[in-house]
Every structure is written in structure tokens, then in C-alpha cells.
C-alpha beads as a LAMMPS data file, in Angstrom:
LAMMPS data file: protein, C-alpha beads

332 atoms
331 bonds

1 atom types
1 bond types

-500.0 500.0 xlo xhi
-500.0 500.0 ylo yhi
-500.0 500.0 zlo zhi

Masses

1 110.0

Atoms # bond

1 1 1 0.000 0.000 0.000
2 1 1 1.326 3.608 -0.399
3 1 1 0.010 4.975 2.380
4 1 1 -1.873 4.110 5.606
5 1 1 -4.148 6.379 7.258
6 1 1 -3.040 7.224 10.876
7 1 1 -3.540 4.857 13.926
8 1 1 -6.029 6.720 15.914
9 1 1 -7.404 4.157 18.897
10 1 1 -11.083 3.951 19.740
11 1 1 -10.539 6.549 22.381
12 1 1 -9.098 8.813 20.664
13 1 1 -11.250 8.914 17.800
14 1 1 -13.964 9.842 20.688
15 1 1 -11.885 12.450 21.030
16 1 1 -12.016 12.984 17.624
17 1 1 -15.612 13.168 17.096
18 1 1 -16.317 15.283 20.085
19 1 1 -13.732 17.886 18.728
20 1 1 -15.536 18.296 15.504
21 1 1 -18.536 19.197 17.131
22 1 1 -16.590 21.643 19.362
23 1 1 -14.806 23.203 16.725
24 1 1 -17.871 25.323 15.034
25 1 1 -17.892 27.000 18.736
26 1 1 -14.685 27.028 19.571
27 1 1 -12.912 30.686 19.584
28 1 1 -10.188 30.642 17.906
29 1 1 -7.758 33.351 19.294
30 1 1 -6.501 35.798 16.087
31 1 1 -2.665 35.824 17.496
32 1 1 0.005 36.853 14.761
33 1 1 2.689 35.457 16.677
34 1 1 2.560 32.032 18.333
35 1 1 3.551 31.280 21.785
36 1 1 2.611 28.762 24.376
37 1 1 1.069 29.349 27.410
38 1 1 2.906 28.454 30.611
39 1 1 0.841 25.736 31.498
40 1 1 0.896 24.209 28.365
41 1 1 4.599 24.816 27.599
42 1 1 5.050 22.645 31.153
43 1 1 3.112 20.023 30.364
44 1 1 4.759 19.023 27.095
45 1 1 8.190 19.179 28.228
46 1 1 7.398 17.242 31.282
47 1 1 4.983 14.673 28.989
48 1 1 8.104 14.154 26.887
49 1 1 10.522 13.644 30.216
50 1 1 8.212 11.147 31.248
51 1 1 8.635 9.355 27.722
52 1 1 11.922 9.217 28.261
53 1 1 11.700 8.048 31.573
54 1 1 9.413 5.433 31.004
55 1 1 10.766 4.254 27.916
56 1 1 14.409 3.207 29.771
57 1 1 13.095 2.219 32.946
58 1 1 9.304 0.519 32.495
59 1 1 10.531 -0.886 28.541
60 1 1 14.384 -1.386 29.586
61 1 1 14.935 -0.069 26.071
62 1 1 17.831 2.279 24.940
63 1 1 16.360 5.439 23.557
64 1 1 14.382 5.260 19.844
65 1 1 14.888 8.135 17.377
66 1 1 13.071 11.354 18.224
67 1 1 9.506 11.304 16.739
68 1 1 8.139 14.524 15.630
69 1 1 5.857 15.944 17.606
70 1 1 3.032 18.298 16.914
71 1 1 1.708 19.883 19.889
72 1 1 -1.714 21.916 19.197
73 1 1 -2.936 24.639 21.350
74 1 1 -6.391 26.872 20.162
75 1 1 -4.179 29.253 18.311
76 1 1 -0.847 27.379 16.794
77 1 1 0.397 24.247 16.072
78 1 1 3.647 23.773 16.933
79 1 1 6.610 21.175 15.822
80 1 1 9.326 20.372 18.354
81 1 1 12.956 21.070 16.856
82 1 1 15.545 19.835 18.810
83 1 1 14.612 21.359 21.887
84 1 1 12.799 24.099 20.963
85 1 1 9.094 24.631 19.481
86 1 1 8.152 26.720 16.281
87 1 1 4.423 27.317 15.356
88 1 1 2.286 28.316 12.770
89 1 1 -1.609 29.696 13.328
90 1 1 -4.433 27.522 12.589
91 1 1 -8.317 27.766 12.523
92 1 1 -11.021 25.293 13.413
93 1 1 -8.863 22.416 11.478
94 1 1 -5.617 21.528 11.955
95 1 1 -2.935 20.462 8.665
96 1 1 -0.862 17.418 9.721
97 1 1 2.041 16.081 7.464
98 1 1 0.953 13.897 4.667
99 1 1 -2.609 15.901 4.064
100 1 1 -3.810 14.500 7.218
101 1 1 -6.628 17.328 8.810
102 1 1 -8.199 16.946 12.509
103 1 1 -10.441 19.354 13.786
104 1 1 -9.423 21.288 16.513
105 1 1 -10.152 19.689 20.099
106 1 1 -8.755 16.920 22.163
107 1 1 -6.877 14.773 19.896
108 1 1 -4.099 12.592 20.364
109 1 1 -2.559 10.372 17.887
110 1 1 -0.073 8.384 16.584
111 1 1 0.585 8.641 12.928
112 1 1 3.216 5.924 10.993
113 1 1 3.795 8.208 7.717
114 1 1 4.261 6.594 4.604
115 1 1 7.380 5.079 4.015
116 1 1 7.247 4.470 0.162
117 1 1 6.233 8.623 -0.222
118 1 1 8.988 9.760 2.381
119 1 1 7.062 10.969 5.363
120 1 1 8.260 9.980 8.458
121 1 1 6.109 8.948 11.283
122 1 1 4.856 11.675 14.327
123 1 1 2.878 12.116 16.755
124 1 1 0.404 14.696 17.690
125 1 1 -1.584 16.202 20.504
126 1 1 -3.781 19.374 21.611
127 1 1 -2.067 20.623 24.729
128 1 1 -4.112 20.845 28.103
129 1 1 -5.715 24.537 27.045
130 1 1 -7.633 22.649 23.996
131 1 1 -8.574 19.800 26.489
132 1 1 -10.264 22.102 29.459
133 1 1 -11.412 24.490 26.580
134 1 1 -13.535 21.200 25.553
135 1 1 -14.774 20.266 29.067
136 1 1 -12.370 17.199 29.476
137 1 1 -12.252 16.448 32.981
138 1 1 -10.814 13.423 34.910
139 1 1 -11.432 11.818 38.288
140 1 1 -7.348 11.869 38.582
141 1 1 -7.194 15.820 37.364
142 1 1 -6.762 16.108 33.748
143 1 1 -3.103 16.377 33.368
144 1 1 -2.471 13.250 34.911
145 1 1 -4.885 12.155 32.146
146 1 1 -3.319 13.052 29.545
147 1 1 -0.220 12.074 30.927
148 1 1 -1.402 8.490 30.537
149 1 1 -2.803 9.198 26.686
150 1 1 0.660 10.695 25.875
151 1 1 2.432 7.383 26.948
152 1 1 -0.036 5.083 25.006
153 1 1 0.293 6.973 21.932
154 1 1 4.048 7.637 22.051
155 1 1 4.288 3.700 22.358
156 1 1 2.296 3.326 19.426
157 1 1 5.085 5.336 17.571
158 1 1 7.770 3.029 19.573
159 1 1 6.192 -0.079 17.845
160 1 1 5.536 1.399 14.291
161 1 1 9.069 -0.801 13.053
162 1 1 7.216 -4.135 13.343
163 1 1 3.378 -2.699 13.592
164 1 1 3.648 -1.144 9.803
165 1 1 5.272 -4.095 7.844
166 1 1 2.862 -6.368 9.430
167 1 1 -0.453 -3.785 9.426
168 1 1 0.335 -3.492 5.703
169 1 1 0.676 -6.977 5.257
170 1 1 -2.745 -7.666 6.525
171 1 1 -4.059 -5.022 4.573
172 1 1 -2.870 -6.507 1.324
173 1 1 -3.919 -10.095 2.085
174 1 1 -7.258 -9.182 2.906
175 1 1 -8.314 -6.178 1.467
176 1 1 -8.790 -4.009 4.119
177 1 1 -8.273 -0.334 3.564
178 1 1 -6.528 2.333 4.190
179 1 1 -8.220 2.909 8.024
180 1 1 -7.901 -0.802 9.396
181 1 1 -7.666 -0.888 13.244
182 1 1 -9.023 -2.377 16.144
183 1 1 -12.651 -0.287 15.639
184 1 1 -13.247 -2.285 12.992
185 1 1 -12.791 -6.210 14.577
186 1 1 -15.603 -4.307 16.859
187 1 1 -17.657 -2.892 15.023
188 1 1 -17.823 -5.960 13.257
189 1 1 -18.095 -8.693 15.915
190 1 1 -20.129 -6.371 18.655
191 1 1 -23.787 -7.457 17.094
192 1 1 -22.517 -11.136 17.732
193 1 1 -24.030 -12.147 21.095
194 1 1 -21.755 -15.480 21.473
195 1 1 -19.023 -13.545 19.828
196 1 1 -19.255 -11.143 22.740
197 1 1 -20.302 -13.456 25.860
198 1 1 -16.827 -14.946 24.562
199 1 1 -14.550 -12.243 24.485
200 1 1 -15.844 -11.019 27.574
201 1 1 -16.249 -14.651 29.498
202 1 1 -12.050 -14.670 28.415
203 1 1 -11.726 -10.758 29.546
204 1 1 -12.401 -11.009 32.774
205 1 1 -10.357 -14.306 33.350
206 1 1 -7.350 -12.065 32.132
207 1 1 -8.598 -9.462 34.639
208 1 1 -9.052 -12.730 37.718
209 1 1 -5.750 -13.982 36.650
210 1 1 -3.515 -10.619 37.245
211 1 1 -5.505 -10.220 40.190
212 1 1 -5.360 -13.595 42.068
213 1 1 -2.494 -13.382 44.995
214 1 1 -1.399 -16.861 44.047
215 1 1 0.949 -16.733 41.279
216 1 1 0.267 -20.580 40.549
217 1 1 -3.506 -19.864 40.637
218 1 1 -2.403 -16.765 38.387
219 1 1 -0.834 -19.113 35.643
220 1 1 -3.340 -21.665 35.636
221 1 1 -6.020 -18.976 35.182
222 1 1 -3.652 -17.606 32.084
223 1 1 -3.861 -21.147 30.745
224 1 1 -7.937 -21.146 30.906
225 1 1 -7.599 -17.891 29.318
226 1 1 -5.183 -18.589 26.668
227 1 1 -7.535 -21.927 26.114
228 1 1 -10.969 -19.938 25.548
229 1 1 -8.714 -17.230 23.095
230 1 1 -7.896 -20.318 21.107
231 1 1 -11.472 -21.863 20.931
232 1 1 -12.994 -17.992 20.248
233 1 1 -10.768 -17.744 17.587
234 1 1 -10.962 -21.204 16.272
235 1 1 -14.616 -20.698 16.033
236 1 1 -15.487 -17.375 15.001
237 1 1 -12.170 -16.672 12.997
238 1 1 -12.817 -19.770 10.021
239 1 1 -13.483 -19.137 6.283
240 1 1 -13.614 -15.687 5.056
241 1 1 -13.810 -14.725 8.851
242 1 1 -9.779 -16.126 8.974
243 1 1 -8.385 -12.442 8.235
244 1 1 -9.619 -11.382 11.891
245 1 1 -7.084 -13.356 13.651
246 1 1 -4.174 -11.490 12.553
247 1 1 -6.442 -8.410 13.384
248 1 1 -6.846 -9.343 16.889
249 1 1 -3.252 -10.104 17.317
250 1 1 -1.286 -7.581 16.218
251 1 1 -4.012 -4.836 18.009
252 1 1 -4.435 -6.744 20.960
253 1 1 -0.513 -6.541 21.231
254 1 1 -0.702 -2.762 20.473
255 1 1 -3.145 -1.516 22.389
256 1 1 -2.346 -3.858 25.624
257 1 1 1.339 -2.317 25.350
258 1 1 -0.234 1.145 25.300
259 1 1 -3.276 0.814 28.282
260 1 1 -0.234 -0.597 30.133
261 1 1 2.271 1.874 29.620
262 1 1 -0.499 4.480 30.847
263 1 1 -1.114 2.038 33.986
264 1 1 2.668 1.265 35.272
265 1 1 2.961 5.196 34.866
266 1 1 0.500 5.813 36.770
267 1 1 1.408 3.512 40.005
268 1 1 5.087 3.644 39.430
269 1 1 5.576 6.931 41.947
270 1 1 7.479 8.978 39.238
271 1 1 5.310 11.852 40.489
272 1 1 2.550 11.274 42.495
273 1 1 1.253 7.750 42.280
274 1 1 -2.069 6.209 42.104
275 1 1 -3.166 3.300 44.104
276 1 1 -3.358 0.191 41.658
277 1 1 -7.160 -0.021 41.464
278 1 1 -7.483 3.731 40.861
279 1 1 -4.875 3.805 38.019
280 1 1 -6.669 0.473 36.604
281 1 1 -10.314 2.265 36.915
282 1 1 -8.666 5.511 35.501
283 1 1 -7.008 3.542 32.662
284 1 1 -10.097 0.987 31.936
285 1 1 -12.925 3.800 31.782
286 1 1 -15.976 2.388 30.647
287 1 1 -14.451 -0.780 29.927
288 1 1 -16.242 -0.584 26.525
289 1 1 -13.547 -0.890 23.826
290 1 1 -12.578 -4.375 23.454
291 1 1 -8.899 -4.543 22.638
292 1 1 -7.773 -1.818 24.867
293 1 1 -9.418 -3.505 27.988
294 1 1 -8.380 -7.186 27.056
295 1 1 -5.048 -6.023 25.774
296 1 1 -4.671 -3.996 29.217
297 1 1 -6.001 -7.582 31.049
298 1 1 -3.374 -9.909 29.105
299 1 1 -0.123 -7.429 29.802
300 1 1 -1.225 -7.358 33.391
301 1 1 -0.377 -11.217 33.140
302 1 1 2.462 -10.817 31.399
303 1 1 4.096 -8.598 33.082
304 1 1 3.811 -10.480 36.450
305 1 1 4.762 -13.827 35.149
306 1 1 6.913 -13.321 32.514
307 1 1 10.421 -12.242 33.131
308 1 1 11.993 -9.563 30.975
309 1 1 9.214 -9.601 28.586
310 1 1 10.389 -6.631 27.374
311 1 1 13.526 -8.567 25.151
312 1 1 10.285 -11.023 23.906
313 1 1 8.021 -7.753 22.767
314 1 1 10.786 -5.273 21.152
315 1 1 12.901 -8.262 19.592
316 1 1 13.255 -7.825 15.585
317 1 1 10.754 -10.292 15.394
318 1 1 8.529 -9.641 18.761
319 1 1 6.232 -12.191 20.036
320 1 1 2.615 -10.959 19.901
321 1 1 0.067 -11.571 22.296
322 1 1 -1.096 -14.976 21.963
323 1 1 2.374 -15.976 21.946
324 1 1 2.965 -14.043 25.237
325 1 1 0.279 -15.159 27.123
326 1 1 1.639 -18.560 26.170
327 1 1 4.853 -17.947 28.142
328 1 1 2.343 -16.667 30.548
329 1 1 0.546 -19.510 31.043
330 1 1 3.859 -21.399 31.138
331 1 1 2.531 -24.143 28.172
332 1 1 4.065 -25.613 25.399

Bonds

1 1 1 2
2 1 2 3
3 1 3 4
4 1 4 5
5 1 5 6
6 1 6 7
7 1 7 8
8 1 8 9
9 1 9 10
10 1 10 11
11 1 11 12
12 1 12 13
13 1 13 14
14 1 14 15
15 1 15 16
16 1 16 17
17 1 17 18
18 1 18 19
19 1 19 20
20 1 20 21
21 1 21 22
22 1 22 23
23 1 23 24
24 1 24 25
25 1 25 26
26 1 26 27
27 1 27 28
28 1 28 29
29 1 29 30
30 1 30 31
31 1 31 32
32 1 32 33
33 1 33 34
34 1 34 35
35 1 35 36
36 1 36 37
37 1 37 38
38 1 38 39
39 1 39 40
40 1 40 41
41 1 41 42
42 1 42 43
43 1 43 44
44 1 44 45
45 1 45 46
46 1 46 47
47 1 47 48
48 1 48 49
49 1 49 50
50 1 50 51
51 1 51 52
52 1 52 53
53 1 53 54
54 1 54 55
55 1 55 56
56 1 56 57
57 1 57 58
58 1 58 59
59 1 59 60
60 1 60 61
61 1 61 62
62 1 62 63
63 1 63 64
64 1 64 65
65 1 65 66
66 1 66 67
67 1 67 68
68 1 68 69
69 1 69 70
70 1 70 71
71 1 71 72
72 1 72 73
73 1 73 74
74 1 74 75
75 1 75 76
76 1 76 77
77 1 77 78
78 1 78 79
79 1 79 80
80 1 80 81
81 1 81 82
82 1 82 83
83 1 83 84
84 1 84 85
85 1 85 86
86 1 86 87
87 1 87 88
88 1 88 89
89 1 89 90
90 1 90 91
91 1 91 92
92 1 92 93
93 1 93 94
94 1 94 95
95 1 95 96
96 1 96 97
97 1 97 98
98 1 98 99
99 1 99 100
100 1 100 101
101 1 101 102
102 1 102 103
103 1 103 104
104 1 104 105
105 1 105 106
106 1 106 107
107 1 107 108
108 1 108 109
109 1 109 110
110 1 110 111
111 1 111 112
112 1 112 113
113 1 113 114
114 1 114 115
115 1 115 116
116 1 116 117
117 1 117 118
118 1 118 119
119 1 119 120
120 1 120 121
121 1 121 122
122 1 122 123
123 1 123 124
124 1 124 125
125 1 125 126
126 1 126 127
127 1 127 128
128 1 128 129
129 1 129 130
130 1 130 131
131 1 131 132
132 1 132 133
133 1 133 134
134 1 134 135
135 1 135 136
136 1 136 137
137 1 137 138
138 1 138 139
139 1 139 140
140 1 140 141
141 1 141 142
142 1 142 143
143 1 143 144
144 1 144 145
145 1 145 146
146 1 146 147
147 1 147 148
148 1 148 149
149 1 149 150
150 1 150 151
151 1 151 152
152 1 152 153
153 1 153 154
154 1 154 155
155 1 155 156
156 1 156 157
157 1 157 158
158 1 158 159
159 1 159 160
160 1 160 161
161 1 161 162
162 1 162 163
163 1 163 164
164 1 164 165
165 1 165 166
166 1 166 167
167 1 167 168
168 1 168 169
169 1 169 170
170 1 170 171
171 1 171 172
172 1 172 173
173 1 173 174
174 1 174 175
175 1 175 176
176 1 176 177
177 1 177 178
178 1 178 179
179 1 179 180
180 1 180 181
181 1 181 182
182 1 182 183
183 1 183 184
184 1 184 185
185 1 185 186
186 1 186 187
187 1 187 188
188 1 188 189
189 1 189 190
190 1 190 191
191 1 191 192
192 1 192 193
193 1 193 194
194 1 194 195
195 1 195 196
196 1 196 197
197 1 197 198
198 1 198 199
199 1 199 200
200 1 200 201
201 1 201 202
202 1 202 203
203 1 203 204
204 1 204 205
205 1 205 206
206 1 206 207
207 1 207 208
208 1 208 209
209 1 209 210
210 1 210 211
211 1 211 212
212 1 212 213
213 1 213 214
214 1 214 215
215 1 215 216
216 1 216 217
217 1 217 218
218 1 218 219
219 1 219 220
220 1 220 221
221 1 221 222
222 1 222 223
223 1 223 224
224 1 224 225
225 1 225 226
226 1 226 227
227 1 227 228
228 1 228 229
229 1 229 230
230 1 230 231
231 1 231 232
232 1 232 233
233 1 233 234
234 1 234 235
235 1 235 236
236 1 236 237
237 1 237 238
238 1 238 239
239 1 239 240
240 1 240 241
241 1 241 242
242 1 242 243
243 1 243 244
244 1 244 245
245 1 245 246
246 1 246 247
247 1 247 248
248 1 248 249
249 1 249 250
250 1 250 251
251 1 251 252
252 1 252 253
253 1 253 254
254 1 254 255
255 1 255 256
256 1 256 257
257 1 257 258
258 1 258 259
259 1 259 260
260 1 260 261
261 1 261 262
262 1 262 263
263 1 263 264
264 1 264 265
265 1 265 266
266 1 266 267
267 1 267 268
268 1 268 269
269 1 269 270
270 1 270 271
271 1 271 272
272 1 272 273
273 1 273 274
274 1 274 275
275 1 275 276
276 1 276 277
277 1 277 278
278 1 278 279
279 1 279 280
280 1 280 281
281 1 281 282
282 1 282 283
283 1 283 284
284 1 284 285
285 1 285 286
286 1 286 287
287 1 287 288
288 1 288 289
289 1 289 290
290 1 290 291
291 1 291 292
292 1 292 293
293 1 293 294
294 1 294 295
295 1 295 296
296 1 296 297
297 1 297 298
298 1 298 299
299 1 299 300
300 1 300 301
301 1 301 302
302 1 302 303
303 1 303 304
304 1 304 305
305 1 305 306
306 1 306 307
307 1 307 308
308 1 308 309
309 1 309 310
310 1 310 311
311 1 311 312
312 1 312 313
313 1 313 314
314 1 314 315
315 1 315 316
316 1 316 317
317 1 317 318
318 1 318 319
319 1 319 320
320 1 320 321
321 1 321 322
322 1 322 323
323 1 323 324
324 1 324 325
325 1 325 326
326 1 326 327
327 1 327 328
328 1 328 329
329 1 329 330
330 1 330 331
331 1 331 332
């Protein structure tokens, strides 16, 4: 394919949708000159420190190449250049690179570029102004919440070097287009009733086995868990339904990385941290979207009973979920 549109999760694409209906009313502040405010100029830098800090001591990973980021406020949008920021005015709709356009609001996104057409990936997201401007508001204050949006969506951009080739690949071999994601295995599967009593009946064992205090009891539940994603799959995943099971793979992998990321920041004490139940209600929400809240459930597992995972999940060739929960489970 010669391009792929960019990976926007189910929450953000909320985001997304709420933003366009924001933007009509928005003000837009006529500034000739572009500067951030305080607040916002804070919150970026530190977002970005916490990258950094996360990525070396929660991923055990030496530092990636810088991503561009585009940083948004309800006047500019700005590009970070070494370590400096230079912005350009905008209106109710924000220009991206590679024609991508977003409305202005609370967006947050990770975008792969197009490697065939020479655009590099990036990330971008509306600072804190755009978000209270919009009436976001969070039970853990909304900086914190974005704090945990930033880290999802910056590991999105860490995994682009084994996520494109293989996105791509699926794309091709099935015919999805341009916009395939995890929204679509949903919004495809959701009007399924044993589809769904499935996914969630093997859900909440992920959830029972991170949870249990016994880490025997823990690995045996990972095994009945691992068993029921096999039989789900195996049944609902045959004929021309096969192409969903590299779907749910590869985004179950992606987005469980991400929700994680967002959770281990949250109770790791790097600023002010969370009791584990708070950060997990903080990070699970509603608990509607299906591959962020089993993908959060099955790195939960992983991370408690698989040593150094981290080797297994960034290798050249990483190991995607299934085959992580496998080690998990501690079967053949």
C-alpha cells in the first residue's frame, strides 16, 4: 500500500468526534505570533521527560529516534525542533504532514507516515488549554490524564518498526483499507451475542488472573484464558472470517502495550502515584472498547509472570500476544 491512514485508537477517535462538534464554537484566538502558554509549555516538556523516563526504565529499552511531535494549542500548532518549538496559526482544522486534517479539540494520535512517499512517522496532541477548553475532565485531574494518553500513543510510535510491515501486510492479504484498526474487529463482531459473551467470558479471566495473589492460581487462570482465546478464535475466525485473527493479534498486542504503559505510569511513583485499582479504573474507563481492555487484562499477566518480557516484545521479530500469554501460562 502507499500509504496508511493514521492509527487513531477507539478513544481517541472519541476524542475525535467530540472535537468536531466543538470546533464550530470554539474561539479561535486571532494571534500573529505564536507562543505557548505556561501551562501548556510545562506540560509538554514534562509529557516528553516522562517518555523518556518510562521508555528506559518501564521498557528497559535504549532510547528510539526522536519522533516529531506536533503539539496543538487553540491558536498554533507547533513542531518540536531539537529542543525548541516553532508554530504556525491555525483555525477550526488543523494540517498534519501527509494531508492529514483533525479538527481542533482533544486529539491525540499516533501517525506511521508513509514510508514508500517519504514521510516519516509523528505524533500529535492538543495541549491541556484545547482539552479544558472542551470540558475534558478526569477523576485523577486532567493532566495526569493526559499524561497516561501521551504514553499510550508515544508507544504506538515506539512499535511502528514491526506494527507497519505487518499492518500493511494484513491489509494486502485481505483487502482491508486504508483505516484498518481495532474499531473495525468491533464494530464488526459487537452485534454477535456469542461472539461477545466470549470475548468477555475470556476478559475477565485475564482481569481474575492478574488479580489472584497466588501466582500458581495466576498461571493456571492464564492457561484457561489462553484456552478460551484459542477456541474464540478457532470458532469465530474460520473461512472468510480467517483475516480477523491477525487483526486481533497484532491490536491486541498494540493496544495492551499502550493501556499498560499508561497504567505502570501511573502507580510507578514517578510523580505522584495512584493506588493500583485507581490507576486500573482511571485507565479501563468504561471498559467498553474491546482490545484496549483485554489487551490492558493480558499485559497485566504478562508482566507479572513473565520475566523480561520486554527482550520477547521489542525483539526484531517480537512475540505478539497470543504468543505471550503462552509464556504466561507457562505451556508448550
Amino acid at each position: 500500500m502507499a500509504s496508511r491512514a493514521p492509527i487513531i485508537p477507539r478513544a481517541a477517535g472519541l476524542l475525535l468526534v467530540l472535537s468536531g462538534a466543538l470546533a464550530a464554537c470554539m474561539t479561535v484566538p486571532q494571534t500573529s505570533a505564536c507562543m505557548m502558554e505556561p501551562g501548556d509549555r510545562a506540560w509538554i516538556n514534562q509529557a516528553s521527560a516522562n517518555w523518556t523516563s518510562a521508555e528506559r526504565d518501564l521498557l528497559r529499552l535504549d532510547a528510539d529516534s526522536p519522533v516529531p511531535i506536533y503539539a496543538i494549542d487553540r491558536s498554533c500548532t507547533y513542531r518540536q525542533v531539537a529542543d525548541t518549538w516553532s508554530g504556525v496559526p491555525h483555525g477550526v482544522e488543523i494540517a498534519l504532514p501527509g494531508g492529514v486534517k483533525v479538527p481542533l479539540g482533544p486529539i491525540s494520535f499516533a501517525s506511521p507516515g508513509d514510508t514508500q512517499g517519504g514521510e516519516d512517522p509523528y505524533f500529535a496532541m492538543s495541549l491541556p488549554s484545547v482539552w479544558r477548553t472542551s470540558g475534558v475532565t478526569s477523576a485523577i485531574g486532567l493532566e495526569r490524564l493526559m499524561d497516561g494518553v501521551f504514553l499510550h500513543e508515544r508507544m504506538h510510535a515506539r512499535q511502528f518498526y514491526f506494527a507497519n510491515p505487518a499492518l500493511e501486510h494484513i491489509a494486502a492479504k485481505y483487502g482491508f483499507g486504508d483505516d484498518l484498526s481495532d474499531d473495525l474487529l468491533q464494530e464488526y463482531w459487537q452485534g454477535n451475542p456469542a461472539y461477545r459473551q466470549a470475548y468477555e467470558a475470556e476478559r475477565d479471566l485475564l482481569f481474575a488472573a492478574a488479580a489472584d495473589p497466588d501466582d500458581r492460581m495466576a498461571r493456571k487462570l492464564a492457561g484457561e484464558a489462553l484456552t478460551m482465546m484459542r477456541a474464540r478464535r478457532s470458532k469465530f475466525f474460520t473461512g472468510p472470517e480467517a483475516k480477523w485473527r491477525e487483526v486481533d493479534d497484532i491490536f491486541l498486542t498494540m493496544e495492551g502495550l499502550g493501556q499498560w504503559m499508561a497504567y505502570r505510569w501511573y502507580v510507578a511513583g514517578y510523580d505522584q502515584p495512584l493506588a493500583p485499582e485507581v490507576a486500573l479504573a482511571a485507565v479501563r474507563r468504561k471498559q467498553t472498547y474491546w482490545t484496549q481492555d483485554e489487551g490492558l487484562a493480558f499485559m497485566l499477566v504478562v508482566d507479572r509472570l513473565v520475566p523480561n518480557w520486554q527482550k520477547l516484545a521489542f525483539a526484531e521479530k517480537p512475540e505478539l500476544a497470543e504468543a505471550l500469554l503462552q509464556r504466561a501460562a507457562g505451556t508448550p
